[in-house]
N, C-alpha and C positions, 0 to 999 in steps of 0.2 A: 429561861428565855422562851418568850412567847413565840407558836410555830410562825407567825404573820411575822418577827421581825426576824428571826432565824432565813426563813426563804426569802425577805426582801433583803438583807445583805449577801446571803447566796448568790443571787443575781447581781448585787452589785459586782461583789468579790469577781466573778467571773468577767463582766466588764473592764472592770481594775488591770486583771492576766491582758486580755485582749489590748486593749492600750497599753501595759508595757512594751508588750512584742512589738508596737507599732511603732510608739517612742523609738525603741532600739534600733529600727531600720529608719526611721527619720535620722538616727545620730549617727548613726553607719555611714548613711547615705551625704549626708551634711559634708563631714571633715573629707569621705572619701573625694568630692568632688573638687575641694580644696585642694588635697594631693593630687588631681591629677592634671586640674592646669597648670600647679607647681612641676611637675614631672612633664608636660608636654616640654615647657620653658625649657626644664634640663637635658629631652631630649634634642631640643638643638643646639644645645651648649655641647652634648656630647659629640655635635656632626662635626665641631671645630676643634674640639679640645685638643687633638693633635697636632693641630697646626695654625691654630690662633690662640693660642694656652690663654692672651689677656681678654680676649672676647669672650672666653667661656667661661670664664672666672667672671665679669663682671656681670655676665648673665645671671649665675649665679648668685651676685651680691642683690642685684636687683631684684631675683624672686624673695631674697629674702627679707627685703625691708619693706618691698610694694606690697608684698598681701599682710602683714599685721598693719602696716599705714590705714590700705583700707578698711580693712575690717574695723579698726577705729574710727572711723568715721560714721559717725550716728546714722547719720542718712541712708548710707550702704547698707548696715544694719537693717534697717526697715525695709528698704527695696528688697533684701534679700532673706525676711522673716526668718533673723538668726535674734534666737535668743542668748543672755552671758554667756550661759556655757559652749555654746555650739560655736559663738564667737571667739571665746578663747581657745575652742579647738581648732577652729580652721586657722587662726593666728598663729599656733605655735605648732601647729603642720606647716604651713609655711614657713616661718623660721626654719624648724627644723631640715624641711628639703632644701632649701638654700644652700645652709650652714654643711651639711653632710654632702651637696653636690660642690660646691668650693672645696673641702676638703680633700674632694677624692681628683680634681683638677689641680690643686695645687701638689698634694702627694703623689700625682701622676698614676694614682688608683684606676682612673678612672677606663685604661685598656682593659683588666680584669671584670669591669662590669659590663657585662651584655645590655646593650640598647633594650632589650623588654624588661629585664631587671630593674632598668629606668623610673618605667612607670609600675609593672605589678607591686614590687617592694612597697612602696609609700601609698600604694592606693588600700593594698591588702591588710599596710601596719594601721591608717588613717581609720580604717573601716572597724578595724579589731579595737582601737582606743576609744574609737566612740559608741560599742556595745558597750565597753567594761565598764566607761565614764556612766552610762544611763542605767546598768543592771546595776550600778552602785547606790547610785540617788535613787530608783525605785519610784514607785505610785503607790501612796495611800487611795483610802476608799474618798476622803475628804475632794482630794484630786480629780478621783472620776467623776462623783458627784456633780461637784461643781464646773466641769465641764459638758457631761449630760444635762445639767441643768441650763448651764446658757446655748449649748446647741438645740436642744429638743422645745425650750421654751418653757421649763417646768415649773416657772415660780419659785426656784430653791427648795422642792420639794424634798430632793432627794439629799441634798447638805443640812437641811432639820434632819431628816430622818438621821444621820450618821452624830449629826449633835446630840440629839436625844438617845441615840442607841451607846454612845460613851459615857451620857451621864449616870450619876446614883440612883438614880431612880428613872431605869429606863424603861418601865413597863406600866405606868401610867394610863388613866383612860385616854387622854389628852395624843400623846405618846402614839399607843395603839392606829389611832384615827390617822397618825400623818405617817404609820408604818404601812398602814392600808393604802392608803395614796401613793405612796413610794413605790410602792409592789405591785399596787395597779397600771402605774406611770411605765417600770419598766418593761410587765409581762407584754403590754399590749407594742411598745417600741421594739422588743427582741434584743437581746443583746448583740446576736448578730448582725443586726440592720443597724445600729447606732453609728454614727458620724463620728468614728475616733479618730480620724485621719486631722491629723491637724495641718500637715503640708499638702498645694496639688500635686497635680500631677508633672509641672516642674522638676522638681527634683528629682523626681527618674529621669526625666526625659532629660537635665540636666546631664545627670550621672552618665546616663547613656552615648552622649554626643561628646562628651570628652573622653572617655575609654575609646571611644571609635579614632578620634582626634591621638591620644596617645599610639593606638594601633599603628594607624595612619604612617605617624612619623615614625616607626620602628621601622618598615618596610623601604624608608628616604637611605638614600647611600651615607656614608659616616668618610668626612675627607682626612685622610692617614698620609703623612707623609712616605712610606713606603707605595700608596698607588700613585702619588703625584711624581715621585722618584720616578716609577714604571714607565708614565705617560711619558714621560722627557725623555726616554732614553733612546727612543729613535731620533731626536731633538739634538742630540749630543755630539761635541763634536770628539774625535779621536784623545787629546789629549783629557776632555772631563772624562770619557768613560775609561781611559788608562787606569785615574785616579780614584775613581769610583770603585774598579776593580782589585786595584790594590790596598783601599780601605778594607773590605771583603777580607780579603787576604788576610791581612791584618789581623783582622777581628780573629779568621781562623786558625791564626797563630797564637795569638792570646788567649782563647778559649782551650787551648792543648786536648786532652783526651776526653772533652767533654762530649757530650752530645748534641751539642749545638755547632762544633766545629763544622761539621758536612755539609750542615745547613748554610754557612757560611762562603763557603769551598763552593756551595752549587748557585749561592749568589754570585759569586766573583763569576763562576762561567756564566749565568744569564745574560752578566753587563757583556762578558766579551764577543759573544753570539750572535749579542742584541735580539733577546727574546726577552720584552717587555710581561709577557704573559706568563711566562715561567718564574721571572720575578716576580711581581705580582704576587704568585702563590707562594712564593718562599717566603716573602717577608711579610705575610699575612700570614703564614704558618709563626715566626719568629715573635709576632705581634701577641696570639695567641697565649705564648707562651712566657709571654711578659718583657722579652725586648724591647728597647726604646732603640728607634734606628739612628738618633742623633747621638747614643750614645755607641753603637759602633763605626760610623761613617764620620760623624764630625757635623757640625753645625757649618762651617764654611763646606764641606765639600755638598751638602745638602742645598744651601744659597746659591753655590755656584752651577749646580746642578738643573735650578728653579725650581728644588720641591720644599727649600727652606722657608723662604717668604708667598707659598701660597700665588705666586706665578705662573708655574707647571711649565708645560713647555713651548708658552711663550717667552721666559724668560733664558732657555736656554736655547733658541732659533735666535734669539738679538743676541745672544751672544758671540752666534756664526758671521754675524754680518761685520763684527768689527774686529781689526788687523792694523799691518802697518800703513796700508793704503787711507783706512780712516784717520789715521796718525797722520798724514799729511795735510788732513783739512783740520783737524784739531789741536796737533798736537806743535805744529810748526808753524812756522813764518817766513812769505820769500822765497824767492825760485833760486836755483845755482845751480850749479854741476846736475848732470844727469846722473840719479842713484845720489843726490848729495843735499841735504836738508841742513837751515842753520833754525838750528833751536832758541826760545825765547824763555827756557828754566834756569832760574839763576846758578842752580848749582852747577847747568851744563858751561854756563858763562864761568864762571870761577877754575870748571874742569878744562877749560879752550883756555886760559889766560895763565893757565900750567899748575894751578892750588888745588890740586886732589889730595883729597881724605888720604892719610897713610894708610897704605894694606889695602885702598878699594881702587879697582878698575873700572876705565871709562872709556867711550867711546874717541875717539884721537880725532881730531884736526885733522883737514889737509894740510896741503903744504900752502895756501893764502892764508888759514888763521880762524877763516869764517864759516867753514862749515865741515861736519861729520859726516858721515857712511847713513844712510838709513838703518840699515840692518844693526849697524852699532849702536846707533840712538834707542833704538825699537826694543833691545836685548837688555840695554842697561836701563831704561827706564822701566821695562816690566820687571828686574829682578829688583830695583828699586822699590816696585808697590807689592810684590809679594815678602820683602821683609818688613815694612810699612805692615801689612795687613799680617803679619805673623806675628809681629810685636807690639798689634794692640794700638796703632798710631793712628788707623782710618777711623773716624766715628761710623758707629752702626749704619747711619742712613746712606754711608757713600762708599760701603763695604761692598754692594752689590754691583752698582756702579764701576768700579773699581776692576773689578772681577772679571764683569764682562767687555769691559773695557781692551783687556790685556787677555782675552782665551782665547784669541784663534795663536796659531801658533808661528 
């Protein structure tokens, strides 16, 4: 090997090193920012997943089909100088965080995962596959060449040179003369100062503005049905927080000599004290530690509460407002006796006309035929809708309705 073509692949060779390293952080940088508007996504899916489990599930289906969608698209492609590969990487990173954030919302995984894990996981795993993807594929000399060559303007100086230095006979006078050009081309360019950047400065700044944006929303509050429970609980009236309390209870009787009974035990006091703040912390300790509070409390006593359907406690102040007195304007028909209401429920017609259910009690007649007691009517039609609402009879949407309907006591 002739020293003129020995030193001008030298130079190249070192060129070569230099653009993979740059490659590598271009393919880093690519998928990582892919994950982490996929991971902003999930961290809002994550603010709901406790309490709108179907909003953060579809959240989730969405990231996962809108960013390969995209990134199929030609167009997008160009705007955002993704070549195949880079394109297939940001495609099945977002698959992927989709696929893995539905997963952990539907297996209710998703307490166990800290809001930062959110995003570092998929942006750290994104960055790590798109080094290994690019130190895999590698850059030949042909490669840099021909890129030196249409960056710098060289005429294909330097892609002869690497032609001719692979052929049988690469030391040629011919040869020689375009190894010399090659070696003069690069000494005077410097390897250092060569144009190997093939992306701008976009993509950091990209990179940058979404980590920040992920940041961002880690620091956003996360709505848990145990704080909205909290919130409502000076909202409540005597009988919910009875029931609340003896859920608690409950739970600290079924957990027996565990470690989590105490914690159960100092729920029930929170509700009876009405120290929202002190719950709070208990069932964020509870949360911690992998409780689901619907699974000690109940899903009705949670609705009834207003930290079921994500009302808080607005929904448990309308609750205060309705009684037998609203039973009057809703629930009846017609003035009579003072303390004495005639009902317009056919089953109360059947019960006045003397056809009561065998085994069930009802409110009685006067002695005219035409009208019941208040307090009688009020008693048997609420015990009416809470074996209605125990056995399944009220559809979902008029569950709550129902509930608040019949709480004050």
């Amino acid at each position: 090997m002739t020293d003129v073509r020995r030193d001008m692949l030298a130079l190249l060779s070192a060129a070569a090193k230099r653009l993979l390293w740059r490659r590598v952080l271009e393919s880093a940088a690519v998928p990582a920012v892919a994950a982490g508007l996929c991971a902003a996504a999930l961290e809002v899916a994550w603010m709901f997943a406790a309490v709108r489990g179907q909003l953060a599930a579809a959240i989730c289906v969405t990231v996962a089909l809108v960013g390969p969608a995209a990134v199929a698209i030609r167009a997008f492609r160009r705007w955002a100088g993704l070549d195949a590969v880079q394109a297939a990487l940001a495609a099945a990173v977002c698959a992927a965080c989709g696929a893995g954030g539905l997963a952990c919302v539907l297996g209710t995984w998703h307490a166990m995962v800290p809001k930062a894990a959110v995003w570092a996981v998929p942006v750290c795993g994104a960055a790590a596959v798109g080094v290994a993807v690019q130190l895999a594929r590698g850059i030949s000399l042909r490669q840099t060449a021909l890129l030196i060559d249409a960056r710098c303007d060289l005429a294909e100086r330097l892609a002869t040179a690497v032609e001719l230095a692979g052929a049988k006979t690469p030391d040629g006078p011919m040869a020689r003369c375009v190894y010399q050009q090659a070696h003069q081309a690069l000494a005077r360019l410097g390897p250092r100062r060569l144009p190997l950047w093939r992306r701008t400065r976009a993509t950091p700044a990209a990179l940058g503005l979404v980590l920040l944006l992920c940041a961002t929303l880690t620091l956003l509050p996360t709505f848990t049905p145990g704080d909205q429970l909290a919130d409502a609980l000076r909202a409540m009236n005597a009988e919910q927080r009875d029931e609340l309390a003896k859920s608690f209870a409950e739970a600290a009787r079924r957990a027996g000599g565990t470690e989590l009974a105490p914690e159960y035990l100092k729920a029930a006091k929170a509700v009876e004290i009405d120290d929202p703040e002190k719950l709070k912390e208990i069932l964020r300790q509870l949360r911690e530690r992998g409780v689901r509070l619907v699974e000690v409390v109940g899903a009705d006593v949670l609705a009834a509460a207003g930290a079921g359907g994500g009302a808080g406690a607005a929904g448990a102040k309308s609750a205060r407002k309705v009684g037998p007195k609203a039973s009057t304007r809703r629930g009846v028909s017609g003035e009579g006796p003072k303390g004495m209401v005639r009902v317009f429920d056919p089953e109360y017609a059947k019960l006045l006309a003397g056809r009561k259910t065998p085994g069930e009690a009802g409110p009685e007649p006067d002695a005219g035929g035409d009208f019941v007691r208040l307090d009688d009517a009020w008693k048997h039609a609420r015990r009416r809708a809470e074996a209605s609402l125990a056995a399944g009879k009220v559809p979902h949407e008029y569950r709550r309705i129902v509930r608040d309907f019949f709480a004050a006591p």
